[in-house]
PDB file of N, CA, C and O in Angstrom:
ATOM      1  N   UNK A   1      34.151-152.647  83.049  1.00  0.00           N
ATOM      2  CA  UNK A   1      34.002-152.127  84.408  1.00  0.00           C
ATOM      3  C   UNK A   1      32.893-152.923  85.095  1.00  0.00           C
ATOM      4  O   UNK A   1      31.817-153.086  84.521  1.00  0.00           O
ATOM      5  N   UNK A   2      33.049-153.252  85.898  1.00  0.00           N
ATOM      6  CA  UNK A   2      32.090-154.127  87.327  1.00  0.00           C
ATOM      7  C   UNK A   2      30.887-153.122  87.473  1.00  0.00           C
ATOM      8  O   UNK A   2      31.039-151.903  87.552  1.00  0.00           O
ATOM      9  N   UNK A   3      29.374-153.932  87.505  1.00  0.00           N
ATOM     10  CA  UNK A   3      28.746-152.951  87.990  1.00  0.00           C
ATOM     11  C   UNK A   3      28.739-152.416  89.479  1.00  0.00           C
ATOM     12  O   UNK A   3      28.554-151.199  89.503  1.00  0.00           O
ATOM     13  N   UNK A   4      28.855-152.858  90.441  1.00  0.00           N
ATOM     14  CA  UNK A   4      29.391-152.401  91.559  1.00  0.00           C
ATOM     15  C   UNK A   4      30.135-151.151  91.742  1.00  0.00           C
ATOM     16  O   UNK A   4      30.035-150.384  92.699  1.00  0.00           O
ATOM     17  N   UNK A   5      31.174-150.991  90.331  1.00  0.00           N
ATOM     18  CA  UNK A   5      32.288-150.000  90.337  1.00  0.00           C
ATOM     19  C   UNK A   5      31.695-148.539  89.656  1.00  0.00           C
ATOM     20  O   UNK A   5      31.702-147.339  89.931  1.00  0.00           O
ATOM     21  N   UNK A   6      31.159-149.486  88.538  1.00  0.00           N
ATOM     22  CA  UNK A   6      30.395-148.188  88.087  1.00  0.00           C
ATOM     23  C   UNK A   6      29.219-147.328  88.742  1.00  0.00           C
ATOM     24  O   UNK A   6      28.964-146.204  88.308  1.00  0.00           O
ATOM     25  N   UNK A   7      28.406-147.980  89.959  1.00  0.00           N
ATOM     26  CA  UNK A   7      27.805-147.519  90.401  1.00  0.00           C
ATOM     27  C   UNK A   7      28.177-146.588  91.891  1.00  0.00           C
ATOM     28  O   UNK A   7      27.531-145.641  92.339  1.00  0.00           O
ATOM     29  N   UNK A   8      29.046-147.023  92.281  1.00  0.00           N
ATOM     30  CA  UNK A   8      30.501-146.035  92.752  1.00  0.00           C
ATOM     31  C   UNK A   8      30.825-144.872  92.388  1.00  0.00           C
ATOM     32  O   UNK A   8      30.874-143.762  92.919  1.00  0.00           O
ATOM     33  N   UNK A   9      31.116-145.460  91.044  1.00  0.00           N
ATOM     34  CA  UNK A   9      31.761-144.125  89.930  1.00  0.00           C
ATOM     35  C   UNK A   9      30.560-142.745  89.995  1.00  0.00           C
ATOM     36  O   UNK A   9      30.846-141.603  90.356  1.00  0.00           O
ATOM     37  N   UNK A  10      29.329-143.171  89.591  1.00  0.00           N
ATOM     38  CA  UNK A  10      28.202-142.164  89.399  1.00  0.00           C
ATOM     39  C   UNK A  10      27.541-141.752  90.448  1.00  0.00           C
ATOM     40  O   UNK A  10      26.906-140.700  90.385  1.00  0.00           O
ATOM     41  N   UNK A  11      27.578-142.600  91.732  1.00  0.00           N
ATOM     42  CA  UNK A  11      26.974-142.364  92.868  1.00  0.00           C
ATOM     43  C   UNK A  11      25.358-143.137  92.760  1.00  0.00           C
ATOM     44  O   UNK A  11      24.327-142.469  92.681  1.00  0.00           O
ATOM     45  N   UNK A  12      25.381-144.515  92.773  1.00  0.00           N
ATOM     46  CA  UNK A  12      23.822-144.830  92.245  1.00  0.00           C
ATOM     47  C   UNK A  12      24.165-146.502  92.837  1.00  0.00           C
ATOM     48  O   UNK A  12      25.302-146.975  92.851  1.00  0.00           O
ATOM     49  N   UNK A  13      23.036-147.170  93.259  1.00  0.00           N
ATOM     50  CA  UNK A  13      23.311-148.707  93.918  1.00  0.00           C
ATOM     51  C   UNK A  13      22.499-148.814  95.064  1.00  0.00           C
ATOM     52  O   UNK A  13      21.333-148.591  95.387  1.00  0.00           O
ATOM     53  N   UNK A  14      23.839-149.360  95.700  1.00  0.00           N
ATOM     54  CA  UNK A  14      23.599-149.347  97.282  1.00  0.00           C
ATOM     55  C   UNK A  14      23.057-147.991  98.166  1.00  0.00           C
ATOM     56  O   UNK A  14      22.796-148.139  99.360  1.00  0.00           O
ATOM     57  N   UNK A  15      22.960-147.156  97.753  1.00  0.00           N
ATOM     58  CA  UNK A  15      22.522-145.969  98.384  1.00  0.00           C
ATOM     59  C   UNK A  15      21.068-145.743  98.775  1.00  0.00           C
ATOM     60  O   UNK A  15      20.517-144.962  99.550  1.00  0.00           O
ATOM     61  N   UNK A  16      20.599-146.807  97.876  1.00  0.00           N
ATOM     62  CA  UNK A  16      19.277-146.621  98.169  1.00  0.00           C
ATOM     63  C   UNK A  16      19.166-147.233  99.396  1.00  0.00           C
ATOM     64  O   UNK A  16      18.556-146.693 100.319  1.00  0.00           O
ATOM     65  N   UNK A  17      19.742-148.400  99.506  1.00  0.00           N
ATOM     66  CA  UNK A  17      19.549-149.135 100.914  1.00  0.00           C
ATOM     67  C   UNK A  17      20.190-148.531 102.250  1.00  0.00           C
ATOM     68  O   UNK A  17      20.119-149.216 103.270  1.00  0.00           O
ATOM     69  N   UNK A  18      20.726-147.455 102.286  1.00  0.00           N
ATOM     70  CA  UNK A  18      21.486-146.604 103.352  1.00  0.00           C
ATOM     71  C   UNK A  18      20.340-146.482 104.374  1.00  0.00           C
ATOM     72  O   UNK A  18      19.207-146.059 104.143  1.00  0.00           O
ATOM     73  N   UNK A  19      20.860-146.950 105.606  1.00  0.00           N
ATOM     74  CA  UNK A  19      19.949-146.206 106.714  1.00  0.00           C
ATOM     75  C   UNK A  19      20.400-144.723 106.962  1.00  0.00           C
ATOM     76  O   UNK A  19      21.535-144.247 106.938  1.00  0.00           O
ATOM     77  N   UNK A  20      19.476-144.270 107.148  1.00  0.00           N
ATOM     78  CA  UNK A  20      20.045-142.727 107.653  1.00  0.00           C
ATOM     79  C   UNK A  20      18.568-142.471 108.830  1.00  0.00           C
ATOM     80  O   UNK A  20      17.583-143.203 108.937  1.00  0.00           O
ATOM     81  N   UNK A  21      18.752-141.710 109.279  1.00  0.00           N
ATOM     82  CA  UNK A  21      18.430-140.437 110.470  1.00  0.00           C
ATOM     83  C   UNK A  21      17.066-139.826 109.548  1.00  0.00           C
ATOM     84  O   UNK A  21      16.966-139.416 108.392  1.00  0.00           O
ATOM     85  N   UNK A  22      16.024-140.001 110.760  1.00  0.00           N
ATOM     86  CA  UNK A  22      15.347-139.790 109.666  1.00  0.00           C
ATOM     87  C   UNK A  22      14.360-138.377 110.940  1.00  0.00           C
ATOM     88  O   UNK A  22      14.042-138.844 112.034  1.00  0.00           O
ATOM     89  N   UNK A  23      14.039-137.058 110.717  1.00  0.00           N
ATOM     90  CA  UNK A  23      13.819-135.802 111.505  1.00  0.00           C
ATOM     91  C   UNK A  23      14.838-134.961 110.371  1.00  0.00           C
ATOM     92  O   UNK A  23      15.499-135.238 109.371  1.00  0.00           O
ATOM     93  N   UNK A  24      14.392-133.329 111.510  1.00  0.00           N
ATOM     94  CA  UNK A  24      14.704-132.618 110.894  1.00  0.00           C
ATOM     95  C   UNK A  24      15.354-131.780 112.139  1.00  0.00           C
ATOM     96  O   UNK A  24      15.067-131.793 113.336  1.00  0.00           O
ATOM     97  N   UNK A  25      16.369-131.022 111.384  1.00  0.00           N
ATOM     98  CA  UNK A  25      16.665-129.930 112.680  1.00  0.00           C
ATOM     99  C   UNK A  25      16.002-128.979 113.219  1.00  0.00           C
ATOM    100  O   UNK A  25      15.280-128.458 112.369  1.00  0.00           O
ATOM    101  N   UNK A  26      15.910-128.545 114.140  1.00  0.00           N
ATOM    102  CA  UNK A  26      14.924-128.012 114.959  1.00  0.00           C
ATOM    103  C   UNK A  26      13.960-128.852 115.930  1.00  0.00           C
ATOM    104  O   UNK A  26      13.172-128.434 116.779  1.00  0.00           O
ATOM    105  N   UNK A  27      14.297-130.293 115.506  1.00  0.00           N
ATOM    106  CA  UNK A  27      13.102-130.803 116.219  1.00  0.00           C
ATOM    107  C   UNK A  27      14.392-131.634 116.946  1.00  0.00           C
ATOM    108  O   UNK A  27      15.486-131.976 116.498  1.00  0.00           O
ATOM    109  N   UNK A  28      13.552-131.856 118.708  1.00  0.00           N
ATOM    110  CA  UNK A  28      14.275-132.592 119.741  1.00  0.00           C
ATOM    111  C   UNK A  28      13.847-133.908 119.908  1.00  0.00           C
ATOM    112  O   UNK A  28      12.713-134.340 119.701  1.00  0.00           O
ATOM    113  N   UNK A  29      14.938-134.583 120.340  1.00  0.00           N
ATOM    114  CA  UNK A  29      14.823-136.056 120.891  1.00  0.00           C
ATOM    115  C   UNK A  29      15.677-136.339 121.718  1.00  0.00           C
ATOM    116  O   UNK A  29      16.829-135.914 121.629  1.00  0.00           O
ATOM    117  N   UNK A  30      15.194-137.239 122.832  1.00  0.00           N
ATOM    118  CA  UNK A  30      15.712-138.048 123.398  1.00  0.00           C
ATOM    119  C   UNK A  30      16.388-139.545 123.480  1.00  0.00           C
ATOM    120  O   UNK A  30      15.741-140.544 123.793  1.00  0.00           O
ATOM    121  N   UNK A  31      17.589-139.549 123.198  1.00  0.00           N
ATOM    122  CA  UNK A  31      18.042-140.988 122.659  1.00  0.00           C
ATOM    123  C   UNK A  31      18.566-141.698 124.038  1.00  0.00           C
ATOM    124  O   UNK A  31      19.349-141.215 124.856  1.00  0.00           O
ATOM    125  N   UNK A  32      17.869-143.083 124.080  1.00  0.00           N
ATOM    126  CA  UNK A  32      17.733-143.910 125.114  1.00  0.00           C
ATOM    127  C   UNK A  32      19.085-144.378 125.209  1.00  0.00           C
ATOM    128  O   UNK A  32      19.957-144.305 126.074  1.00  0.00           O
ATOM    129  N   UNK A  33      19.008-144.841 124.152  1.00  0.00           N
ATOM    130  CA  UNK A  33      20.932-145.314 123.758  1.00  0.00           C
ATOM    131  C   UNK A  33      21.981-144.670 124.657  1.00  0.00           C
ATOM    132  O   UNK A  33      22.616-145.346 125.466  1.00  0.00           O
ATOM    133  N   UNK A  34      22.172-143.246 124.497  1.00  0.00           N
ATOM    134  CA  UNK A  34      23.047-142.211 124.930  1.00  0.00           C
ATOM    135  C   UNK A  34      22.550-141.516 126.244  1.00  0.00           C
ATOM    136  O   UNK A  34      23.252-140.835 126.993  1.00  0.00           O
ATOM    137  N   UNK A  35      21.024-141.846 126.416  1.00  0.00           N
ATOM    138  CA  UNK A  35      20.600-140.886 127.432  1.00  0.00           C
ATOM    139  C   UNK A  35      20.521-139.590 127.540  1.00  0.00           C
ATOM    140  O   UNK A  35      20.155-139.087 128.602  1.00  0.00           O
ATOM    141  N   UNK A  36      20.858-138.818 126.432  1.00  0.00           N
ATOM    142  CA  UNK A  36      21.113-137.636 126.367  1.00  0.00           C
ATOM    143  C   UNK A  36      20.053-136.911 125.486  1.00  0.00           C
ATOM    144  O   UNK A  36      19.543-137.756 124.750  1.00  0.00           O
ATOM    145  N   UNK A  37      19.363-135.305 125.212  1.00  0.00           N
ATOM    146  CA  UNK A  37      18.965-135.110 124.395  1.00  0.00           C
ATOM    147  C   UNK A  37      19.552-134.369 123.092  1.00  0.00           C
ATOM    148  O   UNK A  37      20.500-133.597 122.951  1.00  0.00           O
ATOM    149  N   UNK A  38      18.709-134.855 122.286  1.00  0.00           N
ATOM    150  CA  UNK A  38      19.438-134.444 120.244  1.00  0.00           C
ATOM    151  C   UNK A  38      18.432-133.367 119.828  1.00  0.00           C
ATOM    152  O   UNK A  38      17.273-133.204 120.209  1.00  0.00           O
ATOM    153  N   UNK A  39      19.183-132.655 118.928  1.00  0.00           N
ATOM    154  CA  UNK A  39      18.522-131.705 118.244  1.00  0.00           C
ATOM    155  C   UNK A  39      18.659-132.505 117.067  1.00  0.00           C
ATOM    156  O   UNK A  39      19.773-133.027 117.016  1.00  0.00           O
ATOM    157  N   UNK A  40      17.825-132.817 115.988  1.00  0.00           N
ATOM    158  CA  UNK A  40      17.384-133.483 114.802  1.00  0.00           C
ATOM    159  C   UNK A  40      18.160-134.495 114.885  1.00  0.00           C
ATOM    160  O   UNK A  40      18.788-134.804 115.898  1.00  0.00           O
ATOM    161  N   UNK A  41      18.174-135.156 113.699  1.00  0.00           N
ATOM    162  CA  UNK A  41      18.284-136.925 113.602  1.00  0.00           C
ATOM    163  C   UNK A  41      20.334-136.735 113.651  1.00  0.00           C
ATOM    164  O   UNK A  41      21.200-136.335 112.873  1.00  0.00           O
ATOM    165  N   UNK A  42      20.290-137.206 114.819  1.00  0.00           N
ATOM    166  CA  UNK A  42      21.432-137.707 115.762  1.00  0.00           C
ATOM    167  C   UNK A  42      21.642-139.197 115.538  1.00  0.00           C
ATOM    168  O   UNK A  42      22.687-139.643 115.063  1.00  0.00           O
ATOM    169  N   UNK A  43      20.503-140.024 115.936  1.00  0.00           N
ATOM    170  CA  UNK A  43      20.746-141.191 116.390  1.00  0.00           C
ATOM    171  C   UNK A  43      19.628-141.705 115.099  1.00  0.00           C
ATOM    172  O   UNK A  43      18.997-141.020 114.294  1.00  0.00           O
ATOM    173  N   UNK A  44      19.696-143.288 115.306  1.00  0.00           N
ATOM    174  CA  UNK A  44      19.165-144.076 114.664  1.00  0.00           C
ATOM    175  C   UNK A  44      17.746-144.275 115.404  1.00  0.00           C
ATOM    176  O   UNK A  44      17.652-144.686 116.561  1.00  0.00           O
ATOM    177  N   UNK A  45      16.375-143.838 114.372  1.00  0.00           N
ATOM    178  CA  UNK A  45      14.968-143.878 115.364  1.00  0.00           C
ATOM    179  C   UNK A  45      14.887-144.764 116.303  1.00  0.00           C
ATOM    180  O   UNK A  45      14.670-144.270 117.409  1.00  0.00           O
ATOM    181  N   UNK A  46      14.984-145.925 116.269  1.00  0.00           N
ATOM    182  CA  UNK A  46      14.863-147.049 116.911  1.00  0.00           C
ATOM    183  C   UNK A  46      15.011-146.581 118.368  1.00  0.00           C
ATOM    184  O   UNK A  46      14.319-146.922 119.327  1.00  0.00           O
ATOM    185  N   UNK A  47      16.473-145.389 118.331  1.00  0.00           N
ATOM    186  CA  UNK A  47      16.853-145.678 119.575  1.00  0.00           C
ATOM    187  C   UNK A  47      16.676-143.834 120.097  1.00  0.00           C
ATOM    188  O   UNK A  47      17.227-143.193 120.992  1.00  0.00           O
ATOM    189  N   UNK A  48      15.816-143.518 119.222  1.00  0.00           N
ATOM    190  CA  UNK A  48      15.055-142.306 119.915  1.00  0.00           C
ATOM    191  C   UNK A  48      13.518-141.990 120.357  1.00  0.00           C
ATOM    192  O   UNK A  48      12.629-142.579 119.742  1.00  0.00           O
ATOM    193  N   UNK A  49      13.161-141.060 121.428  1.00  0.00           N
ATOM    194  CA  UNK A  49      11.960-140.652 121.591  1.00  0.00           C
ATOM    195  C   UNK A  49      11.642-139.227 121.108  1.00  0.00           C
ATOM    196  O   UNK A  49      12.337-138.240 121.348  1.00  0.00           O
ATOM    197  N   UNK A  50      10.557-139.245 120.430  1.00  0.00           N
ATOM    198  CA  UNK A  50      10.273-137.829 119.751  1.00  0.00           C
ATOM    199  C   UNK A  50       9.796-137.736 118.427  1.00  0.00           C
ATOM    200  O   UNK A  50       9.265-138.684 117.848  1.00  0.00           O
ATOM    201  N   UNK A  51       9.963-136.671 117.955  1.00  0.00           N
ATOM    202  CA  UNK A  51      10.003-135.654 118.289  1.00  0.00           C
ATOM    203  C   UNK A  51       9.390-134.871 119.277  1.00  0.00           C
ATOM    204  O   UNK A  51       8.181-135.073 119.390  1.00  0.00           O
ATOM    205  N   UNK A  52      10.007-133.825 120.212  1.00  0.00           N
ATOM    206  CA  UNK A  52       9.717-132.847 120.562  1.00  0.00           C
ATOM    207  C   UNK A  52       9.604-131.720 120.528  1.00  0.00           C
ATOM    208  O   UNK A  52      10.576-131.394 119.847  1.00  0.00           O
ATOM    209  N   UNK A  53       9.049-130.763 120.806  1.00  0.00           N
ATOM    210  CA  UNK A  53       8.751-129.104 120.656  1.00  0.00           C
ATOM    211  C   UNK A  53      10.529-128.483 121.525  1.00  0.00           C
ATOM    212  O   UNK A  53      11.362-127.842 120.885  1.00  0.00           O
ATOM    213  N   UNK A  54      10.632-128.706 122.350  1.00  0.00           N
ATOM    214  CA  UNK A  54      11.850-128.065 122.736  1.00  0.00           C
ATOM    215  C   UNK A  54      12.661-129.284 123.540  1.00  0.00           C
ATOM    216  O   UNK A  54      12.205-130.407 123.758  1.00  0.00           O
ATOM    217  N   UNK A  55      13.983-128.781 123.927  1.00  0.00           N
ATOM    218  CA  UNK A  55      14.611-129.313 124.406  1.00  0.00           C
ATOM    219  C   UNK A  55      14.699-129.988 125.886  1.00  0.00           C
ATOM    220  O   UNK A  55      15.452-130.877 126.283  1.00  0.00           O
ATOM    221  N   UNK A  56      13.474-129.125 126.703  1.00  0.00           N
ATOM    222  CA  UNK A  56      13.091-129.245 128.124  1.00  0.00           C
ATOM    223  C   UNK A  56      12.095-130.425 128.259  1.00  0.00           C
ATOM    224  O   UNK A  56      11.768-131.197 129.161  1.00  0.00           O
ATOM    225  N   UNK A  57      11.752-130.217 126.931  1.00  0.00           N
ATOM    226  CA  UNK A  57      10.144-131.284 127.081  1.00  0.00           C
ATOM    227  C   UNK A  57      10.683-132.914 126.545  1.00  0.00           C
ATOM    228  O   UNK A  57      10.134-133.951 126.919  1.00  0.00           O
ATOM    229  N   UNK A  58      11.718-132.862 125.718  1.00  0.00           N
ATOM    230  CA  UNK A  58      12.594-133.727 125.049  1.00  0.00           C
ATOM    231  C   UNK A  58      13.451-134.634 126.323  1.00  0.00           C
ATOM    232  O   UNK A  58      13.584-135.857 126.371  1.00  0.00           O
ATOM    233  N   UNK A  59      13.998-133.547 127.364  1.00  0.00           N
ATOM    234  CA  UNK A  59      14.099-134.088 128.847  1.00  0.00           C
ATOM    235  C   UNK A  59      13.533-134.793 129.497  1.00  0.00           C
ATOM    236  O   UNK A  59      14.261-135.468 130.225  1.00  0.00           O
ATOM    237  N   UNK A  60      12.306-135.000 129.599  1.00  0.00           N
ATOM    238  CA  UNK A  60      11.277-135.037 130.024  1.00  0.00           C
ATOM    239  C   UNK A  60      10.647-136.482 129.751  1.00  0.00           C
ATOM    240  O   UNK A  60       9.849-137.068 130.483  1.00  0.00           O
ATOM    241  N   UNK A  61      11.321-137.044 128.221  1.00  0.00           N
ATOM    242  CA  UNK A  61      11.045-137.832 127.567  1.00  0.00           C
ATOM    243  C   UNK A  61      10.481-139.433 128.383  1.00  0.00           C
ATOM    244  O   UNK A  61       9.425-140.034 128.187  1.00  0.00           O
ATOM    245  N   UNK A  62      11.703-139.814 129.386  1.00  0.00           N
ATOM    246  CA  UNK A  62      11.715-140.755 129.865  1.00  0.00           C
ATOM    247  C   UNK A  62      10.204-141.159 131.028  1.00  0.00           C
ATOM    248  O   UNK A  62       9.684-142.248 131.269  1.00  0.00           O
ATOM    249  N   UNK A  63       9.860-139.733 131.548  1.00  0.00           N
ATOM    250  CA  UNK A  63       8.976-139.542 132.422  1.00  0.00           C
ATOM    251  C   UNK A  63       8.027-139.191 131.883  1.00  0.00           C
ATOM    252  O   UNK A  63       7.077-139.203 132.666  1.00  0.00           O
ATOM    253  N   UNK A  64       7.723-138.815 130.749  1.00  0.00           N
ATOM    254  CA  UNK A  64       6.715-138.901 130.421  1.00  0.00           C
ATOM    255  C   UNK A  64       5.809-140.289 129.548  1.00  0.00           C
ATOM    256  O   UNK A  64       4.612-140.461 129.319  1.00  0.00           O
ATOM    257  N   UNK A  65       6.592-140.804 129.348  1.00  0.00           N
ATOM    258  CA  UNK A  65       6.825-142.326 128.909  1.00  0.00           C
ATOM    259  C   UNK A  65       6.183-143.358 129.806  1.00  0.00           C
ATOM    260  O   UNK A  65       5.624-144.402 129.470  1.00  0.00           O
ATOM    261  N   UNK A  66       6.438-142.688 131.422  1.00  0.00           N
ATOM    262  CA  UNK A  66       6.356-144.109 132.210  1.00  0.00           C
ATOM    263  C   UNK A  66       5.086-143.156 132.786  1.00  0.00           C
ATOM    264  O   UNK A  66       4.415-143.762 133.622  1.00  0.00           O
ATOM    265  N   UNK A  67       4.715-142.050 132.557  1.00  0.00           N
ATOM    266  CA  UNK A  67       3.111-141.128 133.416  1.00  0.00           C
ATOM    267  C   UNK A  67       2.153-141.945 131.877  1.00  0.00           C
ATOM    268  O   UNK A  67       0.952-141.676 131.843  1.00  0.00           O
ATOM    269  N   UNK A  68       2.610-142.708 130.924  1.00  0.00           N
ATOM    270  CA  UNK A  68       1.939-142.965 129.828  1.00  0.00           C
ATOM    271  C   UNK A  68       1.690-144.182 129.920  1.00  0.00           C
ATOM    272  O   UNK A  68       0.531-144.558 129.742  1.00  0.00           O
ATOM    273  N   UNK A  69       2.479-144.891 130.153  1.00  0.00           N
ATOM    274  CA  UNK A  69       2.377-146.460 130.592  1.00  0.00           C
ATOM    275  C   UNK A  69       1.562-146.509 131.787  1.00  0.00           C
ATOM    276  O   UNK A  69       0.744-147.421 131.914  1.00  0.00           O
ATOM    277  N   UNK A  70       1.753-145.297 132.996  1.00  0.00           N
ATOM    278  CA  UNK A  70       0.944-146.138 133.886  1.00  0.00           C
ATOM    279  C   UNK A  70      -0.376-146.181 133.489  1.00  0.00           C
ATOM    280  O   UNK A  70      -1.095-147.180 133.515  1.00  0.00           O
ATOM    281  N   UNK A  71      -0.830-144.503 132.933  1.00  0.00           N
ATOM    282  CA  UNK A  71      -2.295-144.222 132.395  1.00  0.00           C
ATOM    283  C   UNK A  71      -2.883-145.348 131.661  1.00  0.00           C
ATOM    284  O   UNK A  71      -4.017-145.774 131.880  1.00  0.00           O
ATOM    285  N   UNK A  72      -2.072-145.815 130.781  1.00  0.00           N
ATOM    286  CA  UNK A  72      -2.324-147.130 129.990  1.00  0.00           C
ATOM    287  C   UNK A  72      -2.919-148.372 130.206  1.00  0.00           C
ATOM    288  O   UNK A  72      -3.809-149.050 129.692  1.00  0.00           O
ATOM    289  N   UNK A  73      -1.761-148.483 131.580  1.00  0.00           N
ATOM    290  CA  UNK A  73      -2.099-149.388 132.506  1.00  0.00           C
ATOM    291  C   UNK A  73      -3.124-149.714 133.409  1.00  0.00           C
ATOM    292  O   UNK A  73      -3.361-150.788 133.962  1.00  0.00           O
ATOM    293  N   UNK A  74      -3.803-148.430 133.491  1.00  0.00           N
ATOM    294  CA  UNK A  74      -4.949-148.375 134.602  1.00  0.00           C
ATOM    295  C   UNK A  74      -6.621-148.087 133.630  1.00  0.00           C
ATOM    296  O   UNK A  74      -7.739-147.815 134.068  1.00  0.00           O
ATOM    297  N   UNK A  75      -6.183-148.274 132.351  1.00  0.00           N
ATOM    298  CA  UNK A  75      -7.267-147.572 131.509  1.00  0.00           C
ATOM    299  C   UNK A  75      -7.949-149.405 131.329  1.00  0.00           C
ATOM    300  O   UNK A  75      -7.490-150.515 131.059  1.00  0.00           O
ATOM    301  N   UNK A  76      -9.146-148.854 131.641  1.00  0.00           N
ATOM    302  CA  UNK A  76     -10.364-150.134 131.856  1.00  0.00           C
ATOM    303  C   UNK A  76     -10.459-150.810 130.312  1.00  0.00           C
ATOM    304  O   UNK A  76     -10.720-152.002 130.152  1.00  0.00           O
ATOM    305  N   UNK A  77     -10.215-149.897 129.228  1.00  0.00           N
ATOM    306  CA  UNK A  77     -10.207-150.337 128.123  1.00  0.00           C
ATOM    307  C   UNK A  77      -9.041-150.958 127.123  1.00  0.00           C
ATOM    308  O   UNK A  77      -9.092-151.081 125.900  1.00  0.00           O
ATOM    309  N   UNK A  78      -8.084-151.272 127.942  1.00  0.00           N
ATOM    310  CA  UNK A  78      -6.927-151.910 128.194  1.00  0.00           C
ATOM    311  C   UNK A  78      -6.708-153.204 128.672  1.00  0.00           C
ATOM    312  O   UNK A  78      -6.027-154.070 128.123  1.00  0.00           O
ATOM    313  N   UNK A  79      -7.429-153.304 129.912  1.00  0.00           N
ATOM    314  CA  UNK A  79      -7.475-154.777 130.777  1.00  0.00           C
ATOM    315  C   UNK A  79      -8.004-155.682 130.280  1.00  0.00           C
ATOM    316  O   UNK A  79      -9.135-155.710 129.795  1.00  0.00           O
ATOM    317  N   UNK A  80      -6.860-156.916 130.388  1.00  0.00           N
ATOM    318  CA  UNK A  80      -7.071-157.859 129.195  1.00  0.00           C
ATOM    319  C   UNK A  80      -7.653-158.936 130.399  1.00  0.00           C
ATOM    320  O   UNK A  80      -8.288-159.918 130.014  1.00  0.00           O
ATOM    321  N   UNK A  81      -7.406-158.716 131.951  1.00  0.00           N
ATOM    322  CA  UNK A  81      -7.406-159.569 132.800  1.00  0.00           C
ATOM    323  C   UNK A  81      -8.646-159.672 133.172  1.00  0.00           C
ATOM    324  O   UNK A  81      -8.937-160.648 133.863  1.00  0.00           O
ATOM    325  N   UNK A  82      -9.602-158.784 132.846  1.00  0.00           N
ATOM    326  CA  UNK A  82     -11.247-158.500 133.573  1.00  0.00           C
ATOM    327  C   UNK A  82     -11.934-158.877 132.687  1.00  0.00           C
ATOM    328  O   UNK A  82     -11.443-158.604 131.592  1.00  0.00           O
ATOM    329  N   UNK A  83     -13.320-159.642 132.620  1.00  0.00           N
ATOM    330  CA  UNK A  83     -13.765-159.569 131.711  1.00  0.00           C
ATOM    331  C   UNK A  83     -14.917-157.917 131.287  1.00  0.00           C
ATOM    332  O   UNK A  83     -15.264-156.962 131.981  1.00  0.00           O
ATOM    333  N   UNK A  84     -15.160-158.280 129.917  1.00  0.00           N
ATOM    334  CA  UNK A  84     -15.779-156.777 129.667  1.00  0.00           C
ATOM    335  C   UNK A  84     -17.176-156.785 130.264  1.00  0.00           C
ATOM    336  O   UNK A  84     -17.731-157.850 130.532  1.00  0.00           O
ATOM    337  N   UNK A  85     -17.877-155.346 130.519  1.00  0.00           N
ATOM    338  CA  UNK A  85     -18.758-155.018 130.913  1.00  0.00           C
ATOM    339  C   UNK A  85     -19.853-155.270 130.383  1.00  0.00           C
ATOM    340  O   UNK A  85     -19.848-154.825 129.235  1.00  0.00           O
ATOM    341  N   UNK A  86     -20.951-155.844 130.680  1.00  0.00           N
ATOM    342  CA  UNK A  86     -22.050-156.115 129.792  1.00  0.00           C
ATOM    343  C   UNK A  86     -22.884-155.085 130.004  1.00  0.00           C
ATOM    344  O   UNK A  86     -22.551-154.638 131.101  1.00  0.00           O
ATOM    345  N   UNK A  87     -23.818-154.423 129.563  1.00  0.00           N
ATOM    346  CA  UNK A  87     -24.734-153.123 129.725  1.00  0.00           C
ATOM    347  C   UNK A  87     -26.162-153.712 129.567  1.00  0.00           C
ATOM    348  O   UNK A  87     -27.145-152.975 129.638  1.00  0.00           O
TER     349      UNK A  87
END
């Protein structure tokens, strides 16, 4: 028997290398992919935001994303373009 086959046979191999979904149910996300929101691992992480506490806030995902980037953006300890403050 092939090891390939036998490891088929018993359930043992390639399995280790399986991507899977990685959350739990109960917890929300927002998948960019689909645009839509998931209750536990739906989608592949890559192409989710979250976890979230509920499903409203999981909504929310995209906008809260870009109120994060701007904060980011405007944070003095961020700016790569200024030089730093001497004291």
């Amino acid at each position: 028997m092939a090891a390939r086959e036998y490891e088929r046979k018993i359930g043992v191999g390639m399995a280790l290398f399986r991507r899977g979904t990685a959350g739990k149910p109960g917890e929300w996300y927002y998948c960019i992919k689909h645009q839509k929101v998931e209750e536990g691992p739906e989608c592949r992480a890559a192409d989710r935001l979250g976890p979230y506490a509920s499903p409203e806030e999981a909504a929310r995902a995209m906008e809260t994303a870009r109120e994060r980037n701007e904060e980011w953006r405007n944070d003095p300890r961020w700016r790569d373009d200024e030089p730093p403050a001497t004291d």
